[in-house]
N, C-alpha and C positions, 0 to 999 in steps of 0.2 A: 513857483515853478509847477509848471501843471503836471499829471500823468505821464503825459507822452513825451514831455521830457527826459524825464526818470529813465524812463523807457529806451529811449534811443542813447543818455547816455551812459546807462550799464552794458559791461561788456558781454558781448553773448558769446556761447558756449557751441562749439558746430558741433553735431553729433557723431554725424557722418566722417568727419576727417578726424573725430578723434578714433573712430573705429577704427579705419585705414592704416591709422597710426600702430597698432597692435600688433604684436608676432610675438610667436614663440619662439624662445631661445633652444633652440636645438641640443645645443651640447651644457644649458643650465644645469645644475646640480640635482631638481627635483623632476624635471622631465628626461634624465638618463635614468634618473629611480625607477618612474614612472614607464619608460620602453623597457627597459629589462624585465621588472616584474611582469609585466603584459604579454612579454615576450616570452618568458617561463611558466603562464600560467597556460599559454596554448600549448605550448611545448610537451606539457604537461596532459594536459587535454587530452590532444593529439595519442600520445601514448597511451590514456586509459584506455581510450576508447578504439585499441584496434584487438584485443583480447575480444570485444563487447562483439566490435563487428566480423571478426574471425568465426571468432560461435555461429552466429547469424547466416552467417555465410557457408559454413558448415552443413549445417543445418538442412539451408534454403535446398542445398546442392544434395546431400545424400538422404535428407528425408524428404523434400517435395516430390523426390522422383518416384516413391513409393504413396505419396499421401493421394486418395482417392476416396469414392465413394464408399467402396468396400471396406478401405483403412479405415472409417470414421461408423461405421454402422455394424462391423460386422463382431464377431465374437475371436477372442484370442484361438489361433490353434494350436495342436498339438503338435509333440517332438517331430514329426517327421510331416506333419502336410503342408502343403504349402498356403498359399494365400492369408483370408481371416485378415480381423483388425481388431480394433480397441474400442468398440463402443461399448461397451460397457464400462471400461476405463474412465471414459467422458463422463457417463452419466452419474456411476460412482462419485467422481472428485466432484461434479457440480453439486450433487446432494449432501455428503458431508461439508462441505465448506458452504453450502445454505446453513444447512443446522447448526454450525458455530455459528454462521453471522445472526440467525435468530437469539442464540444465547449470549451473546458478548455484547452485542449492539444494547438491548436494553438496559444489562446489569455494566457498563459500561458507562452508558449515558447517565443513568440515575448517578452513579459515580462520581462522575464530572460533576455533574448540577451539586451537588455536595461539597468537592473541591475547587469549584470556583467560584458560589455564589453562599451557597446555606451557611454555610461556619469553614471558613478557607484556612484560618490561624488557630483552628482546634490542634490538640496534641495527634486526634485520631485521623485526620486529613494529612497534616505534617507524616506522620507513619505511613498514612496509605499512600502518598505520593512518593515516598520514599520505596517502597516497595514494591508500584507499578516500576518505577525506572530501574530497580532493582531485575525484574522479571521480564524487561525488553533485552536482556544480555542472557535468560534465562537459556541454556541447552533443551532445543525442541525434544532430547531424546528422553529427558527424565522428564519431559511434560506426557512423553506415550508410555514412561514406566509409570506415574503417577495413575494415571486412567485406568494401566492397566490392571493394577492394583488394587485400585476403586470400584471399578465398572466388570472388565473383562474376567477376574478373578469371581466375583461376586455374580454374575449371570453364566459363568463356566462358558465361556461363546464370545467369539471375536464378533464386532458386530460394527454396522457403519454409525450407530447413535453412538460408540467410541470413538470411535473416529474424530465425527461433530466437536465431542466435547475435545478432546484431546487439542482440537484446532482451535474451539474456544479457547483454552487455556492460553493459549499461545496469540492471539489478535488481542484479547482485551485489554493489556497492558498500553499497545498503541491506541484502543481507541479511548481509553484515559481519557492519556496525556495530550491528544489532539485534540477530544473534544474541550477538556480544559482548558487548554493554551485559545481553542477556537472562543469558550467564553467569557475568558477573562479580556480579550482584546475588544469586548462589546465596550464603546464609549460609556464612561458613566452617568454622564448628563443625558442620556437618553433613558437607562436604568432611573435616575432622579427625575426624570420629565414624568415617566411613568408613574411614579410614587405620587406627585404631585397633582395628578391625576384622578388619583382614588386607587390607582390597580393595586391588588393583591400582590405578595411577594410568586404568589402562581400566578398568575396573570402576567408579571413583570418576565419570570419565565418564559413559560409557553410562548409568549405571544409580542417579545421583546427580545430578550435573548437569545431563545433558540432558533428565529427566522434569522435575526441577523450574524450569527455564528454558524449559519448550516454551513457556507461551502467549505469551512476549514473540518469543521463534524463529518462530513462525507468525503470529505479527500482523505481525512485519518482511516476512515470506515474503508475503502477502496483499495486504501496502502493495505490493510493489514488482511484484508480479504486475498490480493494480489499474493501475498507473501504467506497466505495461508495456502493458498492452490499449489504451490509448489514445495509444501513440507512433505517428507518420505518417511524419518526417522518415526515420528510421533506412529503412523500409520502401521509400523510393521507390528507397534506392540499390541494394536486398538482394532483394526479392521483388517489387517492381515492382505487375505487378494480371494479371489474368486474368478474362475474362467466363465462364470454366467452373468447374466443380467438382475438386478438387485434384486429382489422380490418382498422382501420383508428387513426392517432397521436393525432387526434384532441378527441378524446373517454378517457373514463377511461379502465385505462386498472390494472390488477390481476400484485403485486409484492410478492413475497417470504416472506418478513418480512411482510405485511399484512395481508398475508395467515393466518401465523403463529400466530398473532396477534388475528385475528378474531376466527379462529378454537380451538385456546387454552381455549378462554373463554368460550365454548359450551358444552352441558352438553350431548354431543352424545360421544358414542365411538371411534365412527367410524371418524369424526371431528378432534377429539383429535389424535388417531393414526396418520391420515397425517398431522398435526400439528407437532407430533415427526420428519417422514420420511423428511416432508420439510426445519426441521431445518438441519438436515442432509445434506441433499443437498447445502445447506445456506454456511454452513461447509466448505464442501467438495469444494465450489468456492472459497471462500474466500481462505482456505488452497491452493491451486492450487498456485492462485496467487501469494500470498506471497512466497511459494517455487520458483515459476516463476521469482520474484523480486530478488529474494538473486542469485538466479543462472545467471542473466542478468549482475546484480553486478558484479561477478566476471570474465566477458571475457571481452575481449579487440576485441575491433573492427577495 
């Protein structure tokens, strides 16, 4: 019996009409699980998120209408004048929250590299990872009595390198745990490729791990940045406020959330207005970043 008999006398298989053949049972047992749950998670959704967009909307309406050139460059004014803005506020909060991310990013990173790669099942990693996660629950308020304690007490002078640090204290716990989780997820057989190679366990590093683990290391770095621009508490202990423009690290210097803080409880119009605009702005950083962060997520470097 040749091939092509075989052939013609096995039964064949249509693809197509068994497809046709397929449905879903509508009222089965796992696909009513299946619509409800689905149906409870938008439901759910829906709801978070009109708080998110009420704010937003808020915002959009009673501080766009004041935010301007003037708003964004000009200096806060006093009880009775009108106009003035918050740029010193701006520049304030972008400088300390640089000078954290200078200080946490490094002593961060080295960190990680120790909890994911050097000795991950030491007793002293088991601790220290206990203790990062520990300190992402921490109260931002006793991270600015801490500093202030440290720093402010000891230089007699509220100063924005308090600040900095106070905001370090408070990012480096995220960027841990992110960069970790970011290099423990590096395949291993690429770590072994390496090895097999000749590379150094620094080699394997640098030039192995940390390429391929950046975007989740830079999306942690973004989160915690994101969520440092918008701390206040830590700020009243450590940097306090200033109606001028910084001049020197060792000063107090004007943040966003204190702005906001101070201007909101004042019984002036004019206060209150860029109290709204400022939040706005507040917003609009925070927002960035996080957008920033989800978009770093997703490429490959």
């Amino acid at each position: 019996m040749s091939a092509s008999d075989l052939t013609s006398e096995s039964p064949s298989f249509d693809i197509t009409s068994a497809s046709h053949q397929l449905h879903r049972a509508p009222f089965e047992g796992r696909a009513l699980k299946s619509g409800f749950l689905t149906g409870l998670t938008w439901i759910m959704a829906v709801l978070a998120s009109v708080p998110l967009f009420s704010v937003i909307y808020m915002l959009l309406i009673e501080g766009g209408s004041r935010l301007d050139w003037e708003a964004i460059t000009a200096l806060p004014p006093s009880a009775f004048e009108m106009g003035g803005g918050f740029g010193n506020a701006i520049i304030g909060t972008l400088i300390m929250v640089g000078i954290a991310t200078l200080i946490s990013v490094p002593i961060g990173l080295f960190a990680a590299i120790y909890l994911a790669i050097l000795d991950p099942d030491s007793k002293l990693a088991q601790t220290a990872r206990f203790l990062a996660k520990v300190l992402t629950g921490f109260p931002s308020i006793l991270a600015g009595v801490f500093v202030y304690a440290a720093m402010v007490v000891t230089m007699k002078s509220y100063s924005a390198l308090a600040g900095g640090v106070a905001l370090a204290v408070l990012m480096l716990p995220t960027i841990v745990l992110a960069a970790e989780q970011a290099m423990t997820t590096v395949p291993k057989k690429m770590k072994d490729a390496a090895f097999g190679m000749g590379c150094t366990r620094a080699q394997v590093i640098w030039q192995v791990v940390l390429p391929t683990g950046m975007p989740g290391i830079l999306t942690g770095v973004m989160l915690a940045v994101a969520g440092a621009a918008g701390e206040s508490a830590p700020l009243l202990f450590t940097a306090l406020f200033s109606n001028y423009f910084l001049s020197s690290l060792t000063e107090p210097t004007a943040s966003l959330s204190i702005l906001i803080f101070n201007f909101s409880g004042m019984p002036y119009d004019n206060q209150i207005e860029l109290a709204w605009a400022a939040s706005l702005v507040l917003v609009l950083i925070v927002l960035v970043l996080n957008i920033t962060a989800r978009f770093i997520g997703r490429q490959k470097f």
